[in-house]
ROKE-689013 format. One record per residue: residue in one letter; chain; z, y, x of N, C-alpha, C in turn. Coordinates in Angstrom, 1 decimal, padded with zeros to 4 digits. Each point is the difference from the previous one (the first is absolute). Example, Ala and Ser with C-alpha at 12.3 -4.5 7.8 and 13.67 -1.06 7.14 Angstrom:
BEGIN
   resn   chain      n.z      n.y      n.x     ca.z     ca.y     ca.x      c.z      c.y      c.x
      A       A    007.8   -005.7    013.2    000.0    001.2   -000.9    000.0    001.2    000.9
      S       A   -000.7    001.1   -000.4    000.0    001.1    000.9    000.8    001.1   -000.8
***
This chain:
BEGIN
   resn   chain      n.z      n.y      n.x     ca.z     ca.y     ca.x      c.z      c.y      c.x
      X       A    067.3    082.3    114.7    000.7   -000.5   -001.2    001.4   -000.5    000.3
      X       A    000.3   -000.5    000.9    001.5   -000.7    001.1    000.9    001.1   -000.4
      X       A   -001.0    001.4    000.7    001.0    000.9    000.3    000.4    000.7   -001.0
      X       A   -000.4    000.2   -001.5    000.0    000.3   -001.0    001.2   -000.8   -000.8
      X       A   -000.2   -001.4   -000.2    000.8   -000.8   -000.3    001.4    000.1    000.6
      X       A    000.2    000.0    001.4    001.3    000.7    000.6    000.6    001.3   -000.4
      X       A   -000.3    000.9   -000.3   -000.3    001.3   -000.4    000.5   -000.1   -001.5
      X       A   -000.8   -000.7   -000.5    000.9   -000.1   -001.6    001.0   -000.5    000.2
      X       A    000.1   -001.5    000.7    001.3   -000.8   -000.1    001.4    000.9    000.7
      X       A   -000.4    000.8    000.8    001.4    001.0    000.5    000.2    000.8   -000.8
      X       A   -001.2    000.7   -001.0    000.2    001.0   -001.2    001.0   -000.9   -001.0
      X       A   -000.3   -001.4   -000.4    000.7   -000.1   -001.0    001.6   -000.9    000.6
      X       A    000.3    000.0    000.9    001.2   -000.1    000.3    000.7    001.4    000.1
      X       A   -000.5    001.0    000.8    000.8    001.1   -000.3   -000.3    000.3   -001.2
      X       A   -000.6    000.1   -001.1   -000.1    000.2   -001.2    001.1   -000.8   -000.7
      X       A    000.2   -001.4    000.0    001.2   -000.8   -000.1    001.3    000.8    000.1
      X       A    000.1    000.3    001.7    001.0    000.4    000.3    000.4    002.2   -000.8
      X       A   -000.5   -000.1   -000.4   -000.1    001.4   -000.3    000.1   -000.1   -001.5
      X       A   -000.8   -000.8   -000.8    000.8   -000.2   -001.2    001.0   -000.7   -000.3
      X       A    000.5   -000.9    000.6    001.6   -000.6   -000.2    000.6    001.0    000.5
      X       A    000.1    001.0    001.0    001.1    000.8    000.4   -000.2    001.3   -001.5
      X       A   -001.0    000.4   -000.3   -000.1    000.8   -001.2    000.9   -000.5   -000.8
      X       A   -000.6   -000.8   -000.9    000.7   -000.8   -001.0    001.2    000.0    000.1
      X       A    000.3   -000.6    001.0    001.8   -000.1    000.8    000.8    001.4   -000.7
      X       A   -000.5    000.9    001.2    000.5    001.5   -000.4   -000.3    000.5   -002.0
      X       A   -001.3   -000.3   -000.5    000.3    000.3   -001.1    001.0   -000.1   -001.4
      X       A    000.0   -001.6    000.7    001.3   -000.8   -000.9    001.2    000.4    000.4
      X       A    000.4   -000.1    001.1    001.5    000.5    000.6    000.2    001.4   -001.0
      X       A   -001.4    001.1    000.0    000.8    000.8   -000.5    000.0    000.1   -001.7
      X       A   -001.0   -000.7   -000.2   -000.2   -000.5   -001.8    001.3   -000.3   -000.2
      X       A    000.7   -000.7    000.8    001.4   -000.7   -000.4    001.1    000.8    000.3
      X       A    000.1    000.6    001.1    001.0    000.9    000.7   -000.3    000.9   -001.6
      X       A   -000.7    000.9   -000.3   -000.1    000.8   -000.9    000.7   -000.6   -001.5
      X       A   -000.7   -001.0   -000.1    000.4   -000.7   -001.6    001.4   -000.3    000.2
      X       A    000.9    000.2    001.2    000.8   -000.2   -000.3    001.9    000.8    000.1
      X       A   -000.9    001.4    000.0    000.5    001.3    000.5    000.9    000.0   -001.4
      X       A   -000.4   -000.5   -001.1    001.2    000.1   -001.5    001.3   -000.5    000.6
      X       A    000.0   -001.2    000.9    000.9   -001.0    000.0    000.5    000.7    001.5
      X       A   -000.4    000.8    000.4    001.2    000.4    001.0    000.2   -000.6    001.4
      X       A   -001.5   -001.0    000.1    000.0   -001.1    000.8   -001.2    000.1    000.7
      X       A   -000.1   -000.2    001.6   -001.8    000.0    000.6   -000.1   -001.9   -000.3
      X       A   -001.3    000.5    000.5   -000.6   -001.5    000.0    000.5   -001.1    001.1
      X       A    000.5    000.4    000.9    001.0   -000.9    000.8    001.2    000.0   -000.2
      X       A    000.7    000.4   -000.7    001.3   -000.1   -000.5   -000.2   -001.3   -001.2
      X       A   -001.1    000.4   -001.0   -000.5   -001.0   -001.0   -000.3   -001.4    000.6
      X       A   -000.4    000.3    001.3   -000.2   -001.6    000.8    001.1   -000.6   -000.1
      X       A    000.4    000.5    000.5    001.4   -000.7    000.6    001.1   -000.2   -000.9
      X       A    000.3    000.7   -001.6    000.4    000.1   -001.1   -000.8   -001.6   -000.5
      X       A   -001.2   -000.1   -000.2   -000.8   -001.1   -000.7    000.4   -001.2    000.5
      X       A    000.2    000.2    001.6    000.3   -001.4    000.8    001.3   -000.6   -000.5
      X       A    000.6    001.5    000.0    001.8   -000.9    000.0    000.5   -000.5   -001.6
      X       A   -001.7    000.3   -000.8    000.8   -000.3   -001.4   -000.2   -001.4   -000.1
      X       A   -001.0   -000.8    000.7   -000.4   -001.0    000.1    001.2   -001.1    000.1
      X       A    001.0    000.6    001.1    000.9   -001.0    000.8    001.5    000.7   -000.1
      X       A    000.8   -001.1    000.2    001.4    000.8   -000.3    000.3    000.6    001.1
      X       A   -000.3   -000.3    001.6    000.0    001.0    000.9   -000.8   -000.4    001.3
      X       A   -000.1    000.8    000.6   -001.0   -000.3    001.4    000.7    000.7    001.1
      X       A    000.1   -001.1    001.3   -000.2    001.3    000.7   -000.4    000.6    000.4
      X       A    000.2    000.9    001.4   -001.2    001.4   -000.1   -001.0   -000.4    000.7
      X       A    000.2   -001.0    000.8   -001.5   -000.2    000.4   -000.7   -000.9   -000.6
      X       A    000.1   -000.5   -000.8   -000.2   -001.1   -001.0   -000.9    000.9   -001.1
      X       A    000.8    001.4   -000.3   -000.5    001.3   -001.1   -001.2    000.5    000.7
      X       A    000.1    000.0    001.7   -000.8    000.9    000.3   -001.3   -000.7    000.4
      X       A   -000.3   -001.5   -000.3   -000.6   -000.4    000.2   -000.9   -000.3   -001.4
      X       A    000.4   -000.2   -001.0   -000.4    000.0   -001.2   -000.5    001.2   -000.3
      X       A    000.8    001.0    000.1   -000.4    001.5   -000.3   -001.0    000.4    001.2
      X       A   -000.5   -000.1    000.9   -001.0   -000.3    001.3    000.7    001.9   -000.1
      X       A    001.1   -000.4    000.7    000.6    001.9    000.4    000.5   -000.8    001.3
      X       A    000.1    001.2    001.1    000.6   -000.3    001.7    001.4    000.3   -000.6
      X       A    000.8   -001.1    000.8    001.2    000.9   -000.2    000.9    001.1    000.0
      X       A   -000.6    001.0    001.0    000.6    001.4   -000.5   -000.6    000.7   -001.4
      X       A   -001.0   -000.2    000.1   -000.3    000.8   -002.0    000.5   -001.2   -000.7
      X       A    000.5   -001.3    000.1    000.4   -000.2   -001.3    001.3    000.1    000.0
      X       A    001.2    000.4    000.8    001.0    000.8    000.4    000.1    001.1   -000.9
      X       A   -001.3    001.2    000.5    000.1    001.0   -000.7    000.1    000.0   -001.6
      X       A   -000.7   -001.1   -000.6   -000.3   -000.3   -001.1    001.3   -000.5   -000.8
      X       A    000.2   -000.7    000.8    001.2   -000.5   -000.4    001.3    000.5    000.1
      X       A    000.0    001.3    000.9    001.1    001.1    000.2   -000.3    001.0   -001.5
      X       A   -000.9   -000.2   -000.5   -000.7    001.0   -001.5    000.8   -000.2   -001.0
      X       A   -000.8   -001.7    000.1    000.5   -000.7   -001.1    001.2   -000.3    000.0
      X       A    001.1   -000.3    000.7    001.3   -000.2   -000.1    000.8    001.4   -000.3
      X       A   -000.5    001.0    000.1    000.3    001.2   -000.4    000.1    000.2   -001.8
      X       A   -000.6   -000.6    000.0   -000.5    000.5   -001.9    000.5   -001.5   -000.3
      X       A    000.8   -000.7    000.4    000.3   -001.1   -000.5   -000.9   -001.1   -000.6
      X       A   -001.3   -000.3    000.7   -000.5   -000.5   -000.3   -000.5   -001.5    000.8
      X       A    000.5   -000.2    001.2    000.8   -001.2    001.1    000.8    000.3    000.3
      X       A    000.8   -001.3    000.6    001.1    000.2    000.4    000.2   -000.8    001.8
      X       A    000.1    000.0    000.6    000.1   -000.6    001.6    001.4   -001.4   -000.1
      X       A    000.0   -001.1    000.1    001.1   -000.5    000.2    000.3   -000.7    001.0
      X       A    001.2   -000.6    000.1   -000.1   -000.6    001.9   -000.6   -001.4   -000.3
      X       A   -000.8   -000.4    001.2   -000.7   -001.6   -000.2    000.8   -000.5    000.6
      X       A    000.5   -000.7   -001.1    001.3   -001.5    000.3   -000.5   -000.7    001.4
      X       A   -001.2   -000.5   -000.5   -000.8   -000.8    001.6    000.3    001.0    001.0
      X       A   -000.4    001.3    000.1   -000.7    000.4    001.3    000.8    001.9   -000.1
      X       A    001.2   -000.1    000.6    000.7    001.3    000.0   -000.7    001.1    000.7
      X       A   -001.0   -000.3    000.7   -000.9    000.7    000.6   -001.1    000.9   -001.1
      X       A    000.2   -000.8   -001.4   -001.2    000.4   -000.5    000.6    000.7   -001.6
      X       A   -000.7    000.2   -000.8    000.3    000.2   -001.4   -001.1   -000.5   -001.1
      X       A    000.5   -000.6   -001.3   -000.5   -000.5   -001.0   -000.3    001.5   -000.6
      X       A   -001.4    000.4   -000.7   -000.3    000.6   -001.2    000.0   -000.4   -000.9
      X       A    000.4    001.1   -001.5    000.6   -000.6   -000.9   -000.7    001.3   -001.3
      X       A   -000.7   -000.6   -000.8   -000.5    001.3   -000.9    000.9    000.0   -000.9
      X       A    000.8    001.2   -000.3    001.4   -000.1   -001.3   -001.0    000.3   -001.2
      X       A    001.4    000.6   -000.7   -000.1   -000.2   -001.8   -001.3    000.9    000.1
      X       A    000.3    001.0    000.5   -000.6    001.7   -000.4   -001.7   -000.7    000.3
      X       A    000.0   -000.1    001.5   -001.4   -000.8    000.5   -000.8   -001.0   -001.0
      X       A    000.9   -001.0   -000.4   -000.7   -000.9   -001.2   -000.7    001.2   -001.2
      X       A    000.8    000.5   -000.4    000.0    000.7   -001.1   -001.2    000.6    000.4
      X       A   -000.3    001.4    001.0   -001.0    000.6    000.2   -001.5   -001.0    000.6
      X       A    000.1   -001.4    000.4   -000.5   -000.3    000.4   -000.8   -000.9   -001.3
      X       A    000.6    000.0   -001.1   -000.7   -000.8   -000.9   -000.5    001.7   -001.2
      X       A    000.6    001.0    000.0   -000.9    001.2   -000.3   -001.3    000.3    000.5
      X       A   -000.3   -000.6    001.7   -001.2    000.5    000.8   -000.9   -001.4   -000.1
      X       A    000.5   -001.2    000.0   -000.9   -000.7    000.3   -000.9   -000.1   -001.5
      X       A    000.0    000.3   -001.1   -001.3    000.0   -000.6   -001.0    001.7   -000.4
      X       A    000.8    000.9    000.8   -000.8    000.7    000.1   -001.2    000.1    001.4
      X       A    000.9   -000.8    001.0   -001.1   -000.2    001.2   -001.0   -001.4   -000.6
      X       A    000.1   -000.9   -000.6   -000.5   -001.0   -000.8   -000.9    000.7   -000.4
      X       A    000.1    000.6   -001.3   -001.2    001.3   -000.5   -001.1    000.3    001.0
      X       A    000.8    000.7    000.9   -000.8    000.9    000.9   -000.9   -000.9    000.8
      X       A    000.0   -001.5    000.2   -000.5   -000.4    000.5   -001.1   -000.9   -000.5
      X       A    000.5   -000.1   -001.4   -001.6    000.0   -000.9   -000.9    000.7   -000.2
      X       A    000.9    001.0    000.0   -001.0    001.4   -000.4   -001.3    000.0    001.5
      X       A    001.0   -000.2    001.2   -001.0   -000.1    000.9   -000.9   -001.1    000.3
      X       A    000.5   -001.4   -000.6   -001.1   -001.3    000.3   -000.8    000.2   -001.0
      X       A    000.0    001.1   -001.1   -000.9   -000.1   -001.4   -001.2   -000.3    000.8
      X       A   -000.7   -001.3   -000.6   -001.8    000.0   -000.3   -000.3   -001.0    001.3
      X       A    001.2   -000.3    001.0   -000.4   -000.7    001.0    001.0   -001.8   -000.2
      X       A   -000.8   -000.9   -000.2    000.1   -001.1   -000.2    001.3   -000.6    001.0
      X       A    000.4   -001.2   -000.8    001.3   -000.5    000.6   -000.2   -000.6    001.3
      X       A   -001.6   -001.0    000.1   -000.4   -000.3    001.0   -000.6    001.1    001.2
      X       A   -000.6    000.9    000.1   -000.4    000.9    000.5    001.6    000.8    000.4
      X       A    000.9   -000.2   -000.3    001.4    000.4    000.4    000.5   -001.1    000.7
      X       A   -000.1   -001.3   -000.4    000.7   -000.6    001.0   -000.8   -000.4    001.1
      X       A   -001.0    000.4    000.1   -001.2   -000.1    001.1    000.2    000.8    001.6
      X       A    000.3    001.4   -001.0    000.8    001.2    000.9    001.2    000.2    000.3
      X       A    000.5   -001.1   -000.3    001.6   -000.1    000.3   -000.3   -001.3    000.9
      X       A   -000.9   -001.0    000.0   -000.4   -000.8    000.9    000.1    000.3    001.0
      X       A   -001.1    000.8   -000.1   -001.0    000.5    001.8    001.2    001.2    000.4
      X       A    000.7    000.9   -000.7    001.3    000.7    001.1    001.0   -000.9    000.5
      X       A    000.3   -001.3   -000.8    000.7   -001.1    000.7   -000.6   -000.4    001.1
      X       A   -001.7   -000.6    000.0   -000.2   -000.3    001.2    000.0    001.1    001.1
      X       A   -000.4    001.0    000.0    000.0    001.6    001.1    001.1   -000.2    000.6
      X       A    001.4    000.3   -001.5    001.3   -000.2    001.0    000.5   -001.0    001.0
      X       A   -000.4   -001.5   -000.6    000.2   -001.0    001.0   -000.4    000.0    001.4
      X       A   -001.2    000.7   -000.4   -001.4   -000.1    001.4    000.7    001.2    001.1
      X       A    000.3    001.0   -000.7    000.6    001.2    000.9    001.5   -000.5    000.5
      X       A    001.3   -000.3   -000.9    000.9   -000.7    000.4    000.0   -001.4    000.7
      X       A   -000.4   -001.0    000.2   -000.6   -001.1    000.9   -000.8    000.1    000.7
      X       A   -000.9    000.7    000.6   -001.0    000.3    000.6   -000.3    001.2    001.1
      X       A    000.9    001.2   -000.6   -000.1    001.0    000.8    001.5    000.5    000.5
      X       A    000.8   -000.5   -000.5    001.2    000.2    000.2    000.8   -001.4    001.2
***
C-alpha cells in the first residue's frame, strides 16, 4: 500500500509538471497566433504591455518585469525600435546603461492589442471561477518562490 501511495504521489507531480509545461506551450501559442494581425509575437507584446505601464524603464529593470535574459530582450528590443515602436535613451543616472521608452506609434498599437488579448483571455478563463483562478495563480507563485529560493 506505502509503495503504491509513492507511486501515485511521483505520478502526480510529474503529471503537475507536465501539465503546467503543456498549458504553458498552448497559451504561448494561443497568443503568439491571436496576435499575427498586429504584426507582433507574444514577446514583443510582453515587453510592449510593460512599457505602457511606465514612462520608461531600464533594460534590466524591462527585463526583469518582462522575465526575458538579456540578450533576447535586446533582440526584442532591436525589433521594436525598428518599427518605431521604443525608443533607447541615455540614463542620466547611469551612462553605462539606457532608459526604455514606448513612443506614440507603441501607445497607439498597444491600446489596439490590449483588448483584443483581454478577449482572448476570457474566452479562455470561460466557465472557470475567479477563485479557482486565483488559487492557480497562488500555488505557481508558491512553485516559483520554492524553485527561485530554494533551488537556486
Amino acid at each position: 500500500m506505502i509503495l503504491l501511495r509513492g507511486l501515485y504521489e511521483k505520478m502526480l507531480k510529474d503529471d503537475i509538471g507536465f501539465c503546467t509545461s503543456t498549458t504553458s506551450k498552448l497559451l504561448r501559442s494561443t497568443v503568439t497566433h491571436s496576435l499575427k494581425p498586429f504584426n507582433i509575437t507574444a514577446e514583443q507584446w510582453t515587453v510592449l504591455k510593460q512599457l505602457s505601464f511606465v514612462e520608461h524603464l531600464t533594460q534590466k529593470a524591462l527585463a526583469e518585469k518582462a522575465d526575458k535574459d538579456q540578450a533576447t530582450l535586446t533582440k526584442i528590443l532591436d525589433l521594436l525600435e525598428k518599427r518605431d515602436l521604443v525608443k533607447r535613451l541615455p540614463n542620466p543616472d547611469d551612462r553605462r546603461s539606457y532608459l526604455i521608452e514606448i513612443t506614440n506609434e507603441g501607445r497607439v498599437l498597444t491600446e489596439k492589442v490590449l483588448p483584443h488579448v483581454e478577449n482572448l483571455y476570457t474566452t479562455i478563463f470561460e466557465g472557470i471561477s475567479e477563485e479557482k483562478l486565483r488559487s492557480f495563480v497562488s500555488v505557481l507563485q508558491d512553485i516559483q518562490f520554492n524553485v527561485k529560493n530554494k533551488l537556486h
